[in-house]
N, CA, C, O and CB atoms as a CASP TS submission, in Angstrom:
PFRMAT TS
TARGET T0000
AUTHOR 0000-0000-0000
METHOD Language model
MODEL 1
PARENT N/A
ATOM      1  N   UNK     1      45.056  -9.559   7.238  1.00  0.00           N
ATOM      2  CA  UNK     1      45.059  -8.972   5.909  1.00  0.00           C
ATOM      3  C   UNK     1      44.258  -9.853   4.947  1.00  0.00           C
ATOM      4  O   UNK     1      43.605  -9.116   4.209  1.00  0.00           O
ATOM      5  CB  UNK     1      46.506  -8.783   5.402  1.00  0.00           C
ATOM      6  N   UNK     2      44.069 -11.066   4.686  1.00  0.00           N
ATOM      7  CA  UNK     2      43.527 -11.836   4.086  1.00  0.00           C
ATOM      8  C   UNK     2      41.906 -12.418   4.292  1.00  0.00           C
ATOM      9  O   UNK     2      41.047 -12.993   3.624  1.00  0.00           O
ATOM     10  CB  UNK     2      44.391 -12.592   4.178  1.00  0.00           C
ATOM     11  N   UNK     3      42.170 -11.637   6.254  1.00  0.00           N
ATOM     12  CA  UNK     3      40.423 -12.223   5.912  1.00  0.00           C
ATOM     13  C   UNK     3      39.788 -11.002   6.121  1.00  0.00           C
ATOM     14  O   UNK     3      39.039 -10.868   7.088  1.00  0.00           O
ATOM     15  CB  UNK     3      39.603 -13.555   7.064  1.00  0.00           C
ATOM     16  N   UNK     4      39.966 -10.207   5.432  1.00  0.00           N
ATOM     17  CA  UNK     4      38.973  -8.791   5.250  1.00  0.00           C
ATOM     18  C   UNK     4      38.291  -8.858   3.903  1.00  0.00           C
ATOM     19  O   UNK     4      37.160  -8.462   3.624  1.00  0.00           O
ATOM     20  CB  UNK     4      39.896  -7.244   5.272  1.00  0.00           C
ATOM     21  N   UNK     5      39.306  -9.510   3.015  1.00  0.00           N
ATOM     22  CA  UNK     5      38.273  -9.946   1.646  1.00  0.00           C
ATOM     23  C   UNK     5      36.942 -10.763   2.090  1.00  0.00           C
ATOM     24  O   UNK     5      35.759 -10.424   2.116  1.00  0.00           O
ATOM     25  CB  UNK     5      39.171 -11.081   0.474  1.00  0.00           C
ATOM     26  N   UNK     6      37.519 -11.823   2.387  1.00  0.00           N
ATOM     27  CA  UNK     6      36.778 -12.664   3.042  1.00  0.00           C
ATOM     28  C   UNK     6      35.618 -12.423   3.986  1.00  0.00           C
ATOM     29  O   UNK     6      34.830 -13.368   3.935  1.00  0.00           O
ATOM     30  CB  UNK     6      37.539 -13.237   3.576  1.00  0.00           C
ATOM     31  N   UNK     7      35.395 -11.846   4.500  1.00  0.00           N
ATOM     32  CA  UNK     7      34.298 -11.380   5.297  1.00  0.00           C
ATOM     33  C   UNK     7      33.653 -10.296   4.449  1.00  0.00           C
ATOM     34  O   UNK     7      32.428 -10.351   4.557  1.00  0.00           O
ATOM     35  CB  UNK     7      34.757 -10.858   6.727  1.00  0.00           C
ATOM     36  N   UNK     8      34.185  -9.070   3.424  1.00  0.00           N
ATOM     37  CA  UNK     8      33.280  -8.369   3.246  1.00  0.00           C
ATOM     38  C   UNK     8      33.152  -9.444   1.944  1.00  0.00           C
ATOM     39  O   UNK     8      32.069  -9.125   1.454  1.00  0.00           O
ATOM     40  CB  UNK     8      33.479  -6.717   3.229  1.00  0.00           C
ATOM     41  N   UNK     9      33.660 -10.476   1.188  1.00  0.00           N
ATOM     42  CA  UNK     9      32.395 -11.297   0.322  1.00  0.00           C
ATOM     43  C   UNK     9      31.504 -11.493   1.076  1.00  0.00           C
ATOM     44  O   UNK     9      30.366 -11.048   0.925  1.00  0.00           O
ATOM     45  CB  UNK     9      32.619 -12.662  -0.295  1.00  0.00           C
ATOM     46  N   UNK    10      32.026 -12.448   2.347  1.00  0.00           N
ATOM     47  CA  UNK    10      30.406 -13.006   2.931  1.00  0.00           C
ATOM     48  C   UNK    10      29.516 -12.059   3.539  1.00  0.00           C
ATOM     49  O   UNK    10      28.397 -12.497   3.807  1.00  0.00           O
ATOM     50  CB  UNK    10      30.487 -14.106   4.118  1.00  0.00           C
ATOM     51  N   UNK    11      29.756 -10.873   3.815  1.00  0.00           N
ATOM     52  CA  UNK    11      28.831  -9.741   4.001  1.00  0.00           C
ATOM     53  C   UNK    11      27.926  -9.489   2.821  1.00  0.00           C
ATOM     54  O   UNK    11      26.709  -9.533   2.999  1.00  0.00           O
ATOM     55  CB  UNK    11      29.600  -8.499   4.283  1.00  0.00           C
ATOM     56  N   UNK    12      28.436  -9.223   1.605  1.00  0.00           N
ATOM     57  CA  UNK    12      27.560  -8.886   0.546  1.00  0.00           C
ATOM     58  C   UNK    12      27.024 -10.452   0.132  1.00  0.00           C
ATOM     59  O   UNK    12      25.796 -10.481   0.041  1.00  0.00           O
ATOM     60  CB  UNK    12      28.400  -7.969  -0.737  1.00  0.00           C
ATOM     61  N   UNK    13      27.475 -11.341  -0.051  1.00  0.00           N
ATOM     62  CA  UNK    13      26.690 -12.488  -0.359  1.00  0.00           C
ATOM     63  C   UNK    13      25.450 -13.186   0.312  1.00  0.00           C
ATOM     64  O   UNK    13      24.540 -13.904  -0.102  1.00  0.00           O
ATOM     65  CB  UNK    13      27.488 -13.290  -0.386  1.00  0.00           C
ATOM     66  N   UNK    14      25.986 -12.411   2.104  1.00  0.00           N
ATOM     67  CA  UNK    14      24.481 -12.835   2.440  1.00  0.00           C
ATOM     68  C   UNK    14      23.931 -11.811   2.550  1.00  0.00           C
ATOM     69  O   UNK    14      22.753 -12.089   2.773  1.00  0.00           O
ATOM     70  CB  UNK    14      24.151 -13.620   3.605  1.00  0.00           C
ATOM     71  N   UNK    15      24.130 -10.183   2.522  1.00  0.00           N
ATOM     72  CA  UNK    15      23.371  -9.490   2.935  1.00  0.00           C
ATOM     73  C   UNK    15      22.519  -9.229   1.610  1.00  0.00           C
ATOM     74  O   UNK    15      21.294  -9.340   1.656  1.00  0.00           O
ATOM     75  CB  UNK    15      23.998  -8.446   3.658  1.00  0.00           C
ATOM     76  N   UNK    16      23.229  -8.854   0.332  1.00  0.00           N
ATOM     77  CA  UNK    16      22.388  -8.525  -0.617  1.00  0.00           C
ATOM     78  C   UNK    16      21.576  -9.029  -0.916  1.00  0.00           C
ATOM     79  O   UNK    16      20.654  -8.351  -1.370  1.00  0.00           O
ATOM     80  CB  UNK    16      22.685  -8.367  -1.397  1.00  0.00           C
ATOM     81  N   UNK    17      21.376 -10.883  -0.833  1.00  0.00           N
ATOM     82  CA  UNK    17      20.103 -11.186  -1.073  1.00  0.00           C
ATOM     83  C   UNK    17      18.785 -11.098  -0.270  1.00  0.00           C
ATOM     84  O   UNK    17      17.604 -11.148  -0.615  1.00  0.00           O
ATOM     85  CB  UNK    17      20.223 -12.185  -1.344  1.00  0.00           C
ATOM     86  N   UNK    18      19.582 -10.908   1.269  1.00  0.00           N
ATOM     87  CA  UNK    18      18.378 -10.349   2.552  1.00  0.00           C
ATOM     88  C   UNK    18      17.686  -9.174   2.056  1.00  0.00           C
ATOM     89  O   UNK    18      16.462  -9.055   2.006  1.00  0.00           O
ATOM     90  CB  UNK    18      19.108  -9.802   4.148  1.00  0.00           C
ATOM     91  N   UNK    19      18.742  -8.119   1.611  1.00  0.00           N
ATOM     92  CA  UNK    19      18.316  -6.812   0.922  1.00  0.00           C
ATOM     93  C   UNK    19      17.401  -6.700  -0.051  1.00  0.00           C
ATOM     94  O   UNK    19      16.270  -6.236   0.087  1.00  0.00           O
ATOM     95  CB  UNK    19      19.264  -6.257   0.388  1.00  0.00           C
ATOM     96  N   UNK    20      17.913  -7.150  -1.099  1.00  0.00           N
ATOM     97  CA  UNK    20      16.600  -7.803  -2.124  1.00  0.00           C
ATOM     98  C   UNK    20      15.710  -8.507  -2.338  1.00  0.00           C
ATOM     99  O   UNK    20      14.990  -8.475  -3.336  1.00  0.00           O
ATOM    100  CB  UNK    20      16.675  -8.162  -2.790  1.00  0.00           C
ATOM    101  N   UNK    21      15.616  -9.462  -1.147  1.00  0.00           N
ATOM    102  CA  UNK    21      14.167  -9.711  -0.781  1.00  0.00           C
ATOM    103  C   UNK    21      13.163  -9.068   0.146  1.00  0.00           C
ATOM    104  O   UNK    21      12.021  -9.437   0.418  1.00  0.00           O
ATOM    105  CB  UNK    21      14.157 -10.769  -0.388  1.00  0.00           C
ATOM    106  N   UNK    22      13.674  -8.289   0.463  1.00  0.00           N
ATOM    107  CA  UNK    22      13.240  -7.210   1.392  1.00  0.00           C
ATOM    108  C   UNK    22      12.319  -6.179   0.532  1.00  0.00           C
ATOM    109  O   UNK    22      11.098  -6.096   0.669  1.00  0.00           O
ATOM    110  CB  UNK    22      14.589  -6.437   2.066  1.00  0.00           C
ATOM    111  N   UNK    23      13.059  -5.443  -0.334  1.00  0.00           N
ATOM    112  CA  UNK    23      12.470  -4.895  -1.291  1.00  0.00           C
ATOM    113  C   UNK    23      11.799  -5.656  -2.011  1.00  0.00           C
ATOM    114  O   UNK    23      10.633  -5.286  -1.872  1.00  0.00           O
ATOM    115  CB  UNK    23      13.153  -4.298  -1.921  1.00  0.00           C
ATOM    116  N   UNK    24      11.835  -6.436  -2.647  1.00  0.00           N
ATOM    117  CA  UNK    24      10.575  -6.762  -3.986  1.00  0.00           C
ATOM    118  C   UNK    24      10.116  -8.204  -3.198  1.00  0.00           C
ATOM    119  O   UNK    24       9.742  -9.113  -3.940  1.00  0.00           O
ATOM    120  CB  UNK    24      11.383  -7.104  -6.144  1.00  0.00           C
ATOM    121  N   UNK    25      10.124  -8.385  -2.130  1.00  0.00           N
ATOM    122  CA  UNK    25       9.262  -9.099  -1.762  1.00  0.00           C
ATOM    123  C   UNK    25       8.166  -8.591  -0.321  1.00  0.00           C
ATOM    124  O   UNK    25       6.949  -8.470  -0.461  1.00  0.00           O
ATOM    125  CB  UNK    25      10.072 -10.269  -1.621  1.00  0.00           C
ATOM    126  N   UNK    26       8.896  -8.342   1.020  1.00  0.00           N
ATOM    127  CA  UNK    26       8.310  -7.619   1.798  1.00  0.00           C
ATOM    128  C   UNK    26       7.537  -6.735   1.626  1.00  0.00           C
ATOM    129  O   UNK    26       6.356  -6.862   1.948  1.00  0.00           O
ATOM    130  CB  UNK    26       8.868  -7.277   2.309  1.00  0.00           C
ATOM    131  N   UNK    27       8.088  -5.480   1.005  1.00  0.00           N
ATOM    132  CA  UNK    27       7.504  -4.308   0.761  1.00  0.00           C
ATOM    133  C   UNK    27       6.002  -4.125   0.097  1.00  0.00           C
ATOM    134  O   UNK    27       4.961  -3.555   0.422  1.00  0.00           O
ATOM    135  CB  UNK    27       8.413  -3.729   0.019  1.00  0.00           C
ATOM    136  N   UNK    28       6.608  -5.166  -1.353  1.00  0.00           N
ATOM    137  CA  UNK    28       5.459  -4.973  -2.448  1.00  0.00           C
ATOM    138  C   UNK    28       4.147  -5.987  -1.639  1.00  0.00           C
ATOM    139  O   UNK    28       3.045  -5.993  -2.188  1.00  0.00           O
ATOM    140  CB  UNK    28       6.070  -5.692  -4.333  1.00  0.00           C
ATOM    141  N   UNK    29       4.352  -6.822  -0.322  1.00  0.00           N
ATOM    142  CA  UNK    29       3.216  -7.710   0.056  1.00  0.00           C
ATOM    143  C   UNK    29       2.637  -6.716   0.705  1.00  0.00           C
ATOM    144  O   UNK    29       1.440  -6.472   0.549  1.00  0.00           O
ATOM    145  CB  UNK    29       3.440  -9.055   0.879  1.00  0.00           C
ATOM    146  N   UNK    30       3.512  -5.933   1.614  1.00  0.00           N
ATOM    147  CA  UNK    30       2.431  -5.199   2.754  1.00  0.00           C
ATOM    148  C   UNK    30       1.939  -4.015   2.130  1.00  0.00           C
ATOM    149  O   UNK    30       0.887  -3.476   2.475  1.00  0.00           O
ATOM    150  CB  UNK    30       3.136  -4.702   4.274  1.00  0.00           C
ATOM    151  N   UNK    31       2.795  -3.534   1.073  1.00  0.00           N
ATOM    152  CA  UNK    31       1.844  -2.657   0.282  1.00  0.00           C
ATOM    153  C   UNK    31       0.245  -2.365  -0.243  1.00  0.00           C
ATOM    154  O   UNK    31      -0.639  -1.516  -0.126  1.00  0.00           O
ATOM    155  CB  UNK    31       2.301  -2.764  -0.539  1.00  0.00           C
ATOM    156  N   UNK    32       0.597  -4.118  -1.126  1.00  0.00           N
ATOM    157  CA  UNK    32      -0.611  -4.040  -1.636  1.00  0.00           C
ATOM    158  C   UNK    32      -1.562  -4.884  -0.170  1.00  0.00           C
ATOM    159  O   UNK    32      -2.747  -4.549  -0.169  1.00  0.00           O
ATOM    160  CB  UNK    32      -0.600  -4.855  -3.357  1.00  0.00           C
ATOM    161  N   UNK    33      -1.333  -5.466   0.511  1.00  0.00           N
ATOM    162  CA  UNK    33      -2.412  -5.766   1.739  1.00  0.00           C
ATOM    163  C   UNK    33      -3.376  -4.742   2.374  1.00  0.00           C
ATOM    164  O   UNK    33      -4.506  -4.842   2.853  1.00  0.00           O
ATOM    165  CB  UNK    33      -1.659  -6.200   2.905  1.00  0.00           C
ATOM    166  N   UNK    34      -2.161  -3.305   2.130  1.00  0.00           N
ATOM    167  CA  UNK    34      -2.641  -2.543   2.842  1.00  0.00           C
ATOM    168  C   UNK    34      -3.700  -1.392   1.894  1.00  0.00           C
ATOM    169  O   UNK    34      -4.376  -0.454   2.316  1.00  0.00           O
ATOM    170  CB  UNK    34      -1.443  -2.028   3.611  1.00  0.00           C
ATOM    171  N   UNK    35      -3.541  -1.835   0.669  1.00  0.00           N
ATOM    172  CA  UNK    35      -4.270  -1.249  -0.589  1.00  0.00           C
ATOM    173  C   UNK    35      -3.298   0.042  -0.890  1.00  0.00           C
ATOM    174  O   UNK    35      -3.646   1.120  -0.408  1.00  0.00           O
ATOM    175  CB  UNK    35      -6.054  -0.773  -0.261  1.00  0.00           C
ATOM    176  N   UNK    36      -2.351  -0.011  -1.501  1.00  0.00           N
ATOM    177  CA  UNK    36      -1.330   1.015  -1.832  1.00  0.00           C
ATOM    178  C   UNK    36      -0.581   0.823  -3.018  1.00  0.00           C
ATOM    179  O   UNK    36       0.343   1.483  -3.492  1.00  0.00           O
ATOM    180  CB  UNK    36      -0.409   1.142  -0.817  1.00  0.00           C
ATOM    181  N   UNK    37      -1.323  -0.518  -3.528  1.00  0.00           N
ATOM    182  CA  UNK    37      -0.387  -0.854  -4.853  1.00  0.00           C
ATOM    183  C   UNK    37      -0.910  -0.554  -6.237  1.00  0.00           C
ATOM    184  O   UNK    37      -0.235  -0.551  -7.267  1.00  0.00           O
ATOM    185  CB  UNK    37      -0.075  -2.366  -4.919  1.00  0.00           C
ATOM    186  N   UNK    38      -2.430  -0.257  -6.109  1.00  0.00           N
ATOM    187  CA  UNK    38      -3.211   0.095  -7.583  1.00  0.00           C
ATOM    188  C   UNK    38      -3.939  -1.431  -7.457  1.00  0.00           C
ATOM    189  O   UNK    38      -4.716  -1.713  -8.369  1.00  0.00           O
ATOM    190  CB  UNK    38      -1.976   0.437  -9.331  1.00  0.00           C
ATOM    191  N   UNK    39      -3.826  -1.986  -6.862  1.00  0.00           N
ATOM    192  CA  UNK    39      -4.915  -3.187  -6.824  1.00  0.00           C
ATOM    193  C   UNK    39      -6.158  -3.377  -6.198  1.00  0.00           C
ATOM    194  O   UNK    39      -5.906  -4.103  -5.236  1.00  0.00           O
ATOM    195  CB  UNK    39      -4.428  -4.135  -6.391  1.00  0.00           C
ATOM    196  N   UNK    40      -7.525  -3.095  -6.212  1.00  0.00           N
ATOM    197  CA  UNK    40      -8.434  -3.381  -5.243  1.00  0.00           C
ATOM    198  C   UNK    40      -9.078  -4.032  -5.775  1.00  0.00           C
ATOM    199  O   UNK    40      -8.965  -4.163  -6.993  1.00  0.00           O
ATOM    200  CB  UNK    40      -9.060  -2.547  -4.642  1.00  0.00           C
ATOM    201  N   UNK    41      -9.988  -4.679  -5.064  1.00  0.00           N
ATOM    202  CA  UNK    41     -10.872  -5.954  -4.521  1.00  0.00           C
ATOM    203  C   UNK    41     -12.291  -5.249  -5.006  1.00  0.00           C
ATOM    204  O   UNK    41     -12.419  -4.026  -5.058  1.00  0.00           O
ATOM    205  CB  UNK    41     -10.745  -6.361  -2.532  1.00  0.00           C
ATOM    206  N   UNK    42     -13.373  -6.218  -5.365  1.00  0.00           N
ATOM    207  CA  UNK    42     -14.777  -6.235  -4.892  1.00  0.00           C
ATOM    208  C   UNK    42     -15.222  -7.673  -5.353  1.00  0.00           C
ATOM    209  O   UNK    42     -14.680  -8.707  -5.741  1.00  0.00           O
ATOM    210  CB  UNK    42     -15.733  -4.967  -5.546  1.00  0.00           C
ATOM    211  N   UNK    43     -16.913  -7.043  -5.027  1.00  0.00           N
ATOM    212  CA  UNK    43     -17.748  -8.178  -5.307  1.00  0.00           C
ATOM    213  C   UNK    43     -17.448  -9.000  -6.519  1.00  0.00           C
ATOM    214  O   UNK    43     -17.575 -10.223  -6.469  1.00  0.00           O
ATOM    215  CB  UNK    43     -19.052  -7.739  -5.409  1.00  0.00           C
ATOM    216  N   UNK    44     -17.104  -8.462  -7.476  1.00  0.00           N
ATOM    217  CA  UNK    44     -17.182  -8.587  -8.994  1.00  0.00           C
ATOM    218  C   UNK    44     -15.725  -8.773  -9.457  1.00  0.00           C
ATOM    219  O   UNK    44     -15.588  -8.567 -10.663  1.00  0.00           O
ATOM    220  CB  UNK    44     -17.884  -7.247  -9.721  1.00  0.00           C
ATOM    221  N   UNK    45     -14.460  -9.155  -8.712  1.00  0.00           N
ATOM    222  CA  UNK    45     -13.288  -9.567  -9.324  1.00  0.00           C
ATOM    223  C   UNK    45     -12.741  -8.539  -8.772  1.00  0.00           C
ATOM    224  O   UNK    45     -13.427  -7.676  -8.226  1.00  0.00           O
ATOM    225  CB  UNK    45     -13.153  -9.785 -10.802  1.00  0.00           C
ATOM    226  N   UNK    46     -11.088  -8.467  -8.851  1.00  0.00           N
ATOM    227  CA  UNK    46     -10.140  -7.538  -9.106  1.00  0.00           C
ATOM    228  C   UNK    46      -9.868  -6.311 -10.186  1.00  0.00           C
ATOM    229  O   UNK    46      -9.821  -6.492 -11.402  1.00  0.00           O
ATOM    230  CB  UNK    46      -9.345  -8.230  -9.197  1.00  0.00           C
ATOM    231  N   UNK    47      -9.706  -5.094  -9.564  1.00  0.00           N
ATOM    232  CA  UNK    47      -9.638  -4.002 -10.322  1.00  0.00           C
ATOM    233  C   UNK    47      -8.292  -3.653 -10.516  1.00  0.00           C
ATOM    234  O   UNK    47      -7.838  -3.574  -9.375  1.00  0.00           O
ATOM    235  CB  UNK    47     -10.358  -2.983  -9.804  1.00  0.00           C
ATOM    236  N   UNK    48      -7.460  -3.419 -11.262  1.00  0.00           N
ATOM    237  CA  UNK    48      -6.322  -2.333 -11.357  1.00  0.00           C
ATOM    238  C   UNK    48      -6.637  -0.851 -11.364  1.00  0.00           C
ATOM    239  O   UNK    48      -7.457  -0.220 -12.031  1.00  0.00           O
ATOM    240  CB  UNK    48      -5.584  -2.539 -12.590  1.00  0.00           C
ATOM    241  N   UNK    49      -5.872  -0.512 -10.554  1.00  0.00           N
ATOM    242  CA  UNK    49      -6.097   1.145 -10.682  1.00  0.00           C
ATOM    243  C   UNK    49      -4.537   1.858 -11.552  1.00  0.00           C
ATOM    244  O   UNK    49      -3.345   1.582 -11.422  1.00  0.00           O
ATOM    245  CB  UNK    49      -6.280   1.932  -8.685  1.00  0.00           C
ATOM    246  N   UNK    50      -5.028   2.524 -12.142  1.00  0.00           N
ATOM    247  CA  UNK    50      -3.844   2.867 -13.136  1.00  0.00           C
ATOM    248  C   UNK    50      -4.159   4.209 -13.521  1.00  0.00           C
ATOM    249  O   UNK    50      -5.339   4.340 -13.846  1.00  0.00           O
ATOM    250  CB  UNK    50      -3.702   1.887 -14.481  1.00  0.00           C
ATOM    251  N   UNK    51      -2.985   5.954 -13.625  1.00  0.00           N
ATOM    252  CA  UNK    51      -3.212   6.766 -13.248  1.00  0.00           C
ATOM    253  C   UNK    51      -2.843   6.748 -14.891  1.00  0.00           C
ATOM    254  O   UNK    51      -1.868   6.495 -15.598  1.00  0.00           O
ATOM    255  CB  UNK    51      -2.769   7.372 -11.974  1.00  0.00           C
ATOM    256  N   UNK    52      -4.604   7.291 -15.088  1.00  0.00           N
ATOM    257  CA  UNK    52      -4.787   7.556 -16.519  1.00  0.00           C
ATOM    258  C   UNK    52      -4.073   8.974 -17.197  1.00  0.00           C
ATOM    259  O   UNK    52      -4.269   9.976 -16.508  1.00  0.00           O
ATOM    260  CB  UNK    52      -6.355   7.609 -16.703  1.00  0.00           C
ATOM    261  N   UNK    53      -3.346   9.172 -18.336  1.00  0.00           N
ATOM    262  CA  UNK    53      -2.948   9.874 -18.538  1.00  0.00           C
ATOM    263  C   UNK    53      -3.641  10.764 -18.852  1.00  0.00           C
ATOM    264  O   UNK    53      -3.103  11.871 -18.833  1.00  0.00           O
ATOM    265  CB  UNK    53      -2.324   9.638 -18.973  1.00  0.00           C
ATOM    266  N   UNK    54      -5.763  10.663 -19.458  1.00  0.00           N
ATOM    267  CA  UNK    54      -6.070  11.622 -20.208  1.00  0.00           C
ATOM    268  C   UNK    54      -7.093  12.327 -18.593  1.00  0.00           C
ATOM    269  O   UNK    54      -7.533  13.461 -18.408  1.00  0.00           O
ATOM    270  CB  UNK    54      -6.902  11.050 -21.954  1.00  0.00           C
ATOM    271  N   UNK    55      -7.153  11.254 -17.816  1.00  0.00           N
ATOM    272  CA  UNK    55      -7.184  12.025 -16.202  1.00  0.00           C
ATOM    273  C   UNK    55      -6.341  13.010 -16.217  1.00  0.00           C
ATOM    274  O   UNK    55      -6.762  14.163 -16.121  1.00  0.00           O
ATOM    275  CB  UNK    55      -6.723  11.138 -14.880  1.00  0.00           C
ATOM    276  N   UNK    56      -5.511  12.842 -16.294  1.00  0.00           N
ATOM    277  CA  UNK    56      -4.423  13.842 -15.479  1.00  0.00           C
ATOM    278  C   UNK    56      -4.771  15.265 -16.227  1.00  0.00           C
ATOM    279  O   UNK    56      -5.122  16.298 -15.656  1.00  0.00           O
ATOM    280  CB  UNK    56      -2.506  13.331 -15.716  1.00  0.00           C
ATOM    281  N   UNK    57      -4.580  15.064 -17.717  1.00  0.00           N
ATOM    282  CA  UNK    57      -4.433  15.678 -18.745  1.00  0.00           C
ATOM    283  C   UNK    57      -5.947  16.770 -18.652  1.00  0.00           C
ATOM    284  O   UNK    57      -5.830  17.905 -19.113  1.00  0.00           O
ATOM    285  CB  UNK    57      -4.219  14.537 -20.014  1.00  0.00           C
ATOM    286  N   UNK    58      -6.943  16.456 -18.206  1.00  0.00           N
ATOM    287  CA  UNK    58      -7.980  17.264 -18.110  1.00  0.00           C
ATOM    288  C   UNK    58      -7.999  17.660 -16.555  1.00  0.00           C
ATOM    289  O   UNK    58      -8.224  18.857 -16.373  1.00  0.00           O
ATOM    290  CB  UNK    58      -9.268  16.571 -18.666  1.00  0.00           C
ATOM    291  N   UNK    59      -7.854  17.075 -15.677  1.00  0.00           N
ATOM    292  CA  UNK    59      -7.426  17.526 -14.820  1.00  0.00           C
ATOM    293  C   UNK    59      -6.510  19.291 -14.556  1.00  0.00           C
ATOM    294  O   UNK    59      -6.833  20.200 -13.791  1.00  0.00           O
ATOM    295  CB  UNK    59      -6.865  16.436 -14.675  1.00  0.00           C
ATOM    296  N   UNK    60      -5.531  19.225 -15.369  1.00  0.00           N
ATOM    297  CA  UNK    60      -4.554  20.266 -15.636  1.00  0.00           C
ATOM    298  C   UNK    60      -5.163  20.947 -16.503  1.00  0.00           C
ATOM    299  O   UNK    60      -4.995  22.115 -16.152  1.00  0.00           O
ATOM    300  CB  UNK    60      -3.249  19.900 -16.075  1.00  0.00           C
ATOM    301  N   UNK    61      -5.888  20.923 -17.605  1.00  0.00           N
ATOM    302  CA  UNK    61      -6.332  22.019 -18.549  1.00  0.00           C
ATOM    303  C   UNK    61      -7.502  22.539 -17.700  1.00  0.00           C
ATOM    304  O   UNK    61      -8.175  23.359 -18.324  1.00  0.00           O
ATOM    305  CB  UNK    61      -6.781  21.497 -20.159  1.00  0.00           C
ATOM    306  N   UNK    62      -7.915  22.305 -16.508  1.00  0.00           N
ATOM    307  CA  UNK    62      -9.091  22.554 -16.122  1.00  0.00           C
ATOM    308  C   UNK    62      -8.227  24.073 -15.113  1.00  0.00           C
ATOM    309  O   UNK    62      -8.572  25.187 -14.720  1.00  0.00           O
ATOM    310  CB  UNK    62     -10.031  20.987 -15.280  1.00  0.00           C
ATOM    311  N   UNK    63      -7.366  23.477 -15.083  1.00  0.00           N
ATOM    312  CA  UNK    63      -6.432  24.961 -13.932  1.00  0.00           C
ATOM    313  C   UNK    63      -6.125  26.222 -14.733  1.00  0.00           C
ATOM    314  O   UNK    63      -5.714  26.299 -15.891  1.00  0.00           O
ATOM    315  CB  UNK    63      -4.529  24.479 -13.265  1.00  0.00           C
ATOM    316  N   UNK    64      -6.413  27.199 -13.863  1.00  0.00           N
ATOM    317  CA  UNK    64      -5.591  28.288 -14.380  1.00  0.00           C
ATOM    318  C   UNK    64      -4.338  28.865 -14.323  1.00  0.00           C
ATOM    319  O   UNK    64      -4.121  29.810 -13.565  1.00  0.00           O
ATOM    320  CB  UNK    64      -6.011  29.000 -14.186  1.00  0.00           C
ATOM    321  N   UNK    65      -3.447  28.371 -15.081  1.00  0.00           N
ATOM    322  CA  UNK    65      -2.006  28.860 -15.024  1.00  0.00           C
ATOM    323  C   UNK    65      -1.347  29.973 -15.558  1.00  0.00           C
ATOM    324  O   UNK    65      -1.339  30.286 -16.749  1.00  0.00           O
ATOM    325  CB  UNK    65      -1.354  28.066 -15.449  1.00  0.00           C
ATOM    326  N   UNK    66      -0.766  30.589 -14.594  1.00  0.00           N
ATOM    327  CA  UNK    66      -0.568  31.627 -14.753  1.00  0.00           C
ATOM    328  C   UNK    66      -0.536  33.037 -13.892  1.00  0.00           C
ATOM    329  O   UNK    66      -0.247  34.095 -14.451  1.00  0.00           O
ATOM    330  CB  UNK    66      -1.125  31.557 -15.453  1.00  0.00           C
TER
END
């Protein structure tokens, strides 16, 4: 009865931080390695790619809805 606390602390104490480095560390590396993060490369420095709103915005007025 007493060591069921006990084990599920040490379950979440070590798992959550495995968990959360998993996510914002693993993920976001092989992401962007793999070019999936809005970051690319050239001759001339680093680019951000960032999904312009007035893109989008002409993008959509260009459709016919309806």
């Amino acid at each position: 009865v007493l060591v069921s606390p006990v084990l599920a602390g040490l379950a979440v104490g070590i798992g959550v931080p495995i968990l959360l480095f998993y996510v914002y560390g693993v993920v976001p590396v092989s992401l962007c390695r793999s070019g999936g993060c809005g970051v690319s490369t050239n001759g001339s420095g680093v680019r951000f790619d960032f999904d312009d709103e007035n893109e989008l915005m002409g993008a959509l007025s260009g459709r016919n809805i309806g």
